[in-house]
KOLMIDREN-383750 format. One record per residue (C-alpha): residue number from 1; residue in one letter; x, y, z. Coordinates in steps of 0.02 Angstrom, whole numbers, m for minus. Example, Ala and Ser with C-alpha at 12.3 -4.5 7.8 and 13.67 -1.06 7.14 Angstrom:
BEGIN
1_A_615_m225_390 $
2_S_684_m53_357 $
// end
This chain:
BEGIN
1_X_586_m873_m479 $
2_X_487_m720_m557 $
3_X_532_m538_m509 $
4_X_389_m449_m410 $
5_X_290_m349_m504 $
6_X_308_m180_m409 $
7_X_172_m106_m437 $
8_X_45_m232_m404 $
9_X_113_m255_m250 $
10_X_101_m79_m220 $
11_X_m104_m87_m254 $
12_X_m121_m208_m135 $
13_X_m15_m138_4 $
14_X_m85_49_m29 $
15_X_m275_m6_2 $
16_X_m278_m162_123 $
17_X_m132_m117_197 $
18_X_m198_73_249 $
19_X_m350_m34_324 $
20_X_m229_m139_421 $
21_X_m107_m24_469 $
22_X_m249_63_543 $
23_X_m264_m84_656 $
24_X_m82_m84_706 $
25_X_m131_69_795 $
26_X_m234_m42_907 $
27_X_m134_m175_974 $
28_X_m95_m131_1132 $
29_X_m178_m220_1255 $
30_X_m222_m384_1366 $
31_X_m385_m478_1394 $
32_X_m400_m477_1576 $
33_X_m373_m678_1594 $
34_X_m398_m856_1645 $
35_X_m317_m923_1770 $
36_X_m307_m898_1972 $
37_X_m223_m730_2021 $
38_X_m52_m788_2091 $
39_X_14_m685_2248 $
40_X_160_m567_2172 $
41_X_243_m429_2258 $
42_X_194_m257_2242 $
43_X_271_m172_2109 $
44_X_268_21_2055 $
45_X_201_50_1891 $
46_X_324_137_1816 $
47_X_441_24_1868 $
48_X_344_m114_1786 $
49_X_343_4_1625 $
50_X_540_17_1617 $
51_X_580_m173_1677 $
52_X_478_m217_1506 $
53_X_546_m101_1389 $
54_X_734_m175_1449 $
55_X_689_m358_1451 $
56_X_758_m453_1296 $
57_X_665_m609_1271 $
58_X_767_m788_1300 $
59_X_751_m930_1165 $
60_X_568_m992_1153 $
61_X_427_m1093_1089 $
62_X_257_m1050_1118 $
63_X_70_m1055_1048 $
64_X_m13_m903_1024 $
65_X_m213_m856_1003 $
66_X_m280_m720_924 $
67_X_m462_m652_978 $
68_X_m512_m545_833 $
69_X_m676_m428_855 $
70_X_m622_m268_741 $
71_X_m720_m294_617 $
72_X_m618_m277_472 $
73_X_m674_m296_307 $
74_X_m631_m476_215 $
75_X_m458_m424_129 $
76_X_m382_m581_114 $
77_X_m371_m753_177 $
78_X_m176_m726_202 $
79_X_m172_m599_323 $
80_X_m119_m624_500 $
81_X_m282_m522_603 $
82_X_m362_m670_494 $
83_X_m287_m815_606 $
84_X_m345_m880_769 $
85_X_m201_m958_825 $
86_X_m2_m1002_784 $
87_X_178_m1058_837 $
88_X_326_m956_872 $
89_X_498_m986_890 $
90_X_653_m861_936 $
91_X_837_m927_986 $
92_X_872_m774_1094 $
93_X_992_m705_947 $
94_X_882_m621_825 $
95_X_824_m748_727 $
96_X_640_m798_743 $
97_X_497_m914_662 $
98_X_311_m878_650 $
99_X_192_m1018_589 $
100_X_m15_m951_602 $
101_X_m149_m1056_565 $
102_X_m275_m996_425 $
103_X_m432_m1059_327 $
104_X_m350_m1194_211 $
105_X_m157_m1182_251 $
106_X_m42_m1106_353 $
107_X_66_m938_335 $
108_X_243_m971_401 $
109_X_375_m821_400 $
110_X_558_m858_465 $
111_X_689_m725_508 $
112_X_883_m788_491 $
113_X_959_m629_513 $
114_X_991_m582_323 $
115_X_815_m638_254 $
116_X_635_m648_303 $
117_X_534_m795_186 $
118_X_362_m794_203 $
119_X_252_m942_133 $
120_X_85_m980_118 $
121_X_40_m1171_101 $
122_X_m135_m1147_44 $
123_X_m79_m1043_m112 $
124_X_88_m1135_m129 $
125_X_166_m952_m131 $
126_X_327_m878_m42 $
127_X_402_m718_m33 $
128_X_598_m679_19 $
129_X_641_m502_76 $
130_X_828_m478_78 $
131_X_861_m374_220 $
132_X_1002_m235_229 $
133_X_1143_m248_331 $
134_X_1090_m117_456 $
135_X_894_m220_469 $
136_X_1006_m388_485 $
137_X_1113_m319_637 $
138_X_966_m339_745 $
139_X_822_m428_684 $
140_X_705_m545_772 $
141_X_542_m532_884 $
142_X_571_m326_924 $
143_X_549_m320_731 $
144_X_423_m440_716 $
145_X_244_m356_781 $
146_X_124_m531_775 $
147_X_195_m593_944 $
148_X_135_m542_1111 $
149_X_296_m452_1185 $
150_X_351_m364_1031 $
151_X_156_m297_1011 $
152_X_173_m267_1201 $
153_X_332_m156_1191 $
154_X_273_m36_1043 $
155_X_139_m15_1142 $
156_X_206_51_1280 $
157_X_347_148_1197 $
158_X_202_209_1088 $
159_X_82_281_1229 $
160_X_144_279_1402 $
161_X_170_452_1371 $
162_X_10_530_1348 $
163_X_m88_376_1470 $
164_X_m138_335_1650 $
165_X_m37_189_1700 $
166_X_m80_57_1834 $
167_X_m39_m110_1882 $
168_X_m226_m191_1914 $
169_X_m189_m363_2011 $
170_X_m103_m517_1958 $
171_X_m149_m670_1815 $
172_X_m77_m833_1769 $
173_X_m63_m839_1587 $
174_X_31_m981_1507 $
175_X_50_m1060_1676 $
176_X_167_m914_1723 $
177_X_120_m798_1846 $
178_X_107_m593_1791 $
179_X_55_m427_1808 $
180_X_m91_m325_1740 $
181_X_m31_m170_1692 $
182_X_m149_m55_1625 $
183_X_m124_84_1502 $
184_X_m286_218_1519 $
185_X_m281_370_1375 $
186_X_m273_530_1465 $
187_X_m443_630_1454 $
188_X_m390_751_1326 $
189_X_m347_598_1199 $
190_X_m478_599_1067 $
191_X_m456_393_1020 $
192_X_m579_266_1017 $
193_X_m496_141_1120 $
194_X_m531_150_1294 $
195_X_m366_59_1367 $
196_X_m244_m68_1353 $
197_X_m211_m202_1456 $
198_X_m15_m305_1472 $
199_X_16_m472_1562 $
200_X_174_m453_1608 $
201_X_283_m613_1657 $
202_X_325_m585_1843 $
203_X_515_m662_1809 $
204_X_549_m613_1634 $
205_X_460_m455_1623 $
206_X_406_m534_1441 $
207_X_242_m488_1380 $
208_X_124_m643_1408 $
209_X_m32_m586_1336 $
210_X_m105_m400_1240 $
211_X_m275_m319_1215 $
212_X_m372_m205_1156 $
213_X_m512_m121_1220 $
214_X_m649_23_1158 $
215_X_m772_131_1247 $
216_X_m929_13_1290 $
217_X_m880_m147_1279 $
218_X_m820_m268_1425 $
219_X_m713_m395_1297 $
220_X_m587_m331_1217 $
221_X_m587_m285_1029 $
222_X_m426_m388_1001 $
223_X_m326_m506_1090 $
224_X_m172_m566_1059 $
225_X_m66_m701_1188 $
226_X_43_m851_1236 $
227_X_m72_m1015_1290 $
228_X_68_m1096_1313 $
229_X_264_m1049_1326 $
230_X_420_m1159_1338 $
231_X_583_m1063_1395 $
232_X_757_m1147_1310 $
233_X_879_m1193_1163 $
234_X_780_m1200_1006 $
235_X_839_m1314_840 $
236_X_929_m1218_741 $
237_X_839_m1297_569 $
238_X_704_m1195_636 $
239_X_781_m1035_575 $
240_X_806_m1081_408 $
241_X_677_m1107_262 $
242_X_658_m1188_72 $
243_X_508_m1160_m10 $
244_X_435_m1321_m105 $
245_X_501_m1335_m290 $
246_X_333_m1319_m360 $
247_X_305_m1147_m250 $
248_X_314_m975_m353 $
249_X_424_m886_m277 $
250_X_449_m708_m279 $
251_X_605_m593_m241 $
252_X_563_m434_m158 $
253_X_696_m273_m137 $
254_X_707_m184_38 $
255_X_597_m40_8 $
256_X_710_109_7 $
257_X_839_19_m111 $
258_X_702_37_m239 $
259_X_574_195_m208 $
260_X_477_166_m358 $
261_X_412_19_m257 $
262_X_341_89_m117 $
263_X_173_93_m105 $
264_X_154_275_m19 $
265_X_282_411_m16 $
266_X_311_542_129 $
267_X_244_456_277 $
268_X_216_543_411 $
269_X_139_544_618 $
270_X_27_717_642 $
271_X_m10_731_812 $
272_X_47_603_976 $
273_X_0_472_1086 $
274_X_m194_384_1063 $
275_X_m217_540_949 $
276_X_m65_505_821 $
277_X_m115_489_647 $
278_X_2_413_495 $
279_X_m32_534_350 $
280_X_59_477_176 $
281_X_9_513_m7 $
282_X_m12_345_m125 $
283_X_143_339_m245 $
284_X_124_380_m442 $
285_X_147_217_m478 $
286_X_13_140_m375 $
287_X_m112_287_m424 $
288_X_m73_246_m634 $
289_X_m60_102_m626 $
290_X_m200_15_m506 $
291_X_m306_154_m478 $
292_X_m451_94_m523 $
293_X_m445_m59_m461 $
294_X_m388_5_m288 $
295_X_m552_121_m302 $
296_X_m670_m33_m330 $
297_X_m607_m103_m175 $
298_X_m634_44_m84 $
299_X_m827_65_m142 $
300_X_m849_m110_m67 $
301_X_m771_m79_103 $
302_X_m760_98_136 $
303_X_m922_237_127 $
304_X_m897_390_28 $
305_X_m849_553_147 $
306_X_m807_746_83 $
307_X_m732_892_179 $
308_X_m601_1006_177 $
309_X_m502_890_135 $
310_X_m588_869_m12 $
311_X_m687_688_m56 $
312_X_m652_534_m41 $
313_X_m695_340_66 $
314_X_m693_303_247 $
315_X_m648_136_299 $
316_X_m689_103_497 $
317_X_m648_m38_605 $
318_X_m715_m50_788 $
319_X_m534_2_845 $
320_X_m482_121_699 $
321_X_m510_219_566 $
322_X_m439_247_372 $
323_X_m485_412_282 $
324_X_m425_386_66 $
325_X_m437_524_m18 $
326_X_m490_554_m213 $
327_X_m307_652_m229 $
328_X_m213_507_m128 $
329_X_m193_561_18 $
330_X_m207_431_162 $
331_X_m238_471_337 $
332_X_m256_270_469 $
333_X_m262_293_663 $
334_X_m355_222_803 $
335_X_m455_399_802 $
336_X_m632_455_742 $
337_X_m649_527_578 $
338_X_m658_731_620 $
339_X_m478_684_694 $
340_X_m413_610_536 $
341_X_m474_753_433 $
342_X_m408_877_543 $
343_X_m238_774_521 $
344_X_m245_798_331 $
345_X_m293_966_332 $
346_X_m148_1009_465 $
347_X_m26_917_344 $
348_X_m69_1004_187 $
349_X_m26_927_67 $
// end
């Protein structure tokens, strides 16, 4: 096994992760389905809201699809907004297994409850986080944002506040019958998504399915939900994981045990709701050591921008936006650009 090398990592994170996190901004929603609406009961939305946010997913096996109209620029073949469609697995105790199909291979990432490995097959490369005791307490699909319900939840913890919310008639998704609840920005959030829709499982109050949607288009941006779902005991083999012999492995450090590894420092939410923005500054090791190859990456994807701010590339998605600044400052949220530059000039630093 070979150490990481920190500060590559750090590169890589810093730039295609800014671009991606911007995206995590944006899943929050449900494509408005197949399937005949079933006849539920009414239900208050609210009610729906805080039945979802308490429901702890049972043991499972489903297979999930992934619509993906953003529009993001080719990072990586690796990445998960890159796959159209994957397994999952949780035992109902935290521990969790994730297996998405991608051009030539498959990217599989298993949770026991002290570790997370993640491999990919097409590169022959894994990865094994150690997790710290307080991350190992509770891990499992509330930490693990590339499955319907978890995306579902943040969603909803994220922006109920500041949103219009309605339940919008009934859908069978997965052969289970759910509810459409709808989460509308209110009109004073400047975002450029225009709502987000939730199946929600009429017995388990599990997320089913989650979309996004932006001003002007009928389909959603980004889809993310169970085709099918199978409720039960899982094998426990599932949970565990051992990378081929001939695989290079690599050991990687819980970020705070080793700050010299992180690939920003200071991050930060300015503003709340639709309108939040992440604001962080690129470490010293990432900016010294990678710099310029983080900057050739951003002439290819991103379009040079000045303000107050100072200079610097924009990086837009149809969902969200990434503002990278020649000082390294970083500002990603599902906003359009005067918001991020007001975020970075209210942050000041």
């Amino acid at each position: 096994m070979r150490p990481v090398n920190p500060r590559r990592r750090a590169a890589v994170i810093a730039v295609s992760g800014t671009t991606l996190g911007a995206v995590g901004l944006g899943l929050l929603a449900v494509p408005a389905g197949a399937g005949e609406a079933p006849e539920l009961p009414d239900v208050e939305p609210q009610s729906l809201v805080e039945s979802v946010l308490r429901a702890e997913p049972p043991a499972l096996s489903g297979t999930i699809t992934v619509d993906n109209e953003l529009g993001i620029p080719q990072l990586g073949r690796s990445s998960a907004l890159a796959a159209d469609s994957g397994r999952v697995y949780y035992d109902g105790e935290g521990r969790a297994r994730l297996a998405l199909e991608l051009r030539g291979g498959e990217h599989t990432v298993v949770a026991d409850g002290t570790q997370v490995w993640s491999y990919d097959s097409g590169r022959n490369s894994a990865s094994r986080l150690h997790l710290p005791d307080a991350a190992a307490a509770s891990p499992g699909m509330h930490d693990t944002p590339t499955d319907p319900a978890t995306a579902a939840q943040k969603s909803l913890e994220f922006a109920r506040e500041t949103s219009t919310v309605t339940v919008d008639g009934t859908a069978t998704v997965a052969d289970r019958a759910a509810y459409e609840l709808v989460l509308t920005p209110k009109p004073t959030e400047k975002t450029l998504l225009r709502e987000t829709r939730i199946a929600v499982d009429a017995e388990t109050r599990m997320p089913l399915r989650v979309s996004v949607f932006t001003h002007g288009d009928t389909e959603p941006v980004f889809s993310l939900g169970f085709s099918e779902i199978d409720f039960g005991e899982q094998p426990a083999d599932l949970f565990t994981f051992t990378p081929p012999e001939s695989a290079e492995v690599t050991e990687i450090s819980p970020p705070h045990d080793d700050r010299a590894q992180a690939p920003v420092d200071d991050l930060r939410v300015v503003g709340d709701g639709w309108d939040s923005v992440m604001v962080a500054r690129m470490s010293d090791a990432v900016r010294k050591s990678d710099g310029e190859e983080a900057g050739e990456l951003l002439s290819n994807i991103g379009t040079r921008v000045n303000g107050d701010y100072g200079s610097g590339y924009l990086v837009k998605t149809r969902a969200a936006t990434a503002l990278l600044t020649d000082d390294g400052r970083i500002a990603v949220g599902a906003v359009p650009e005067q918001v991020l530059a007001d975020a970075l000039t209210r942050d000041g630093r």
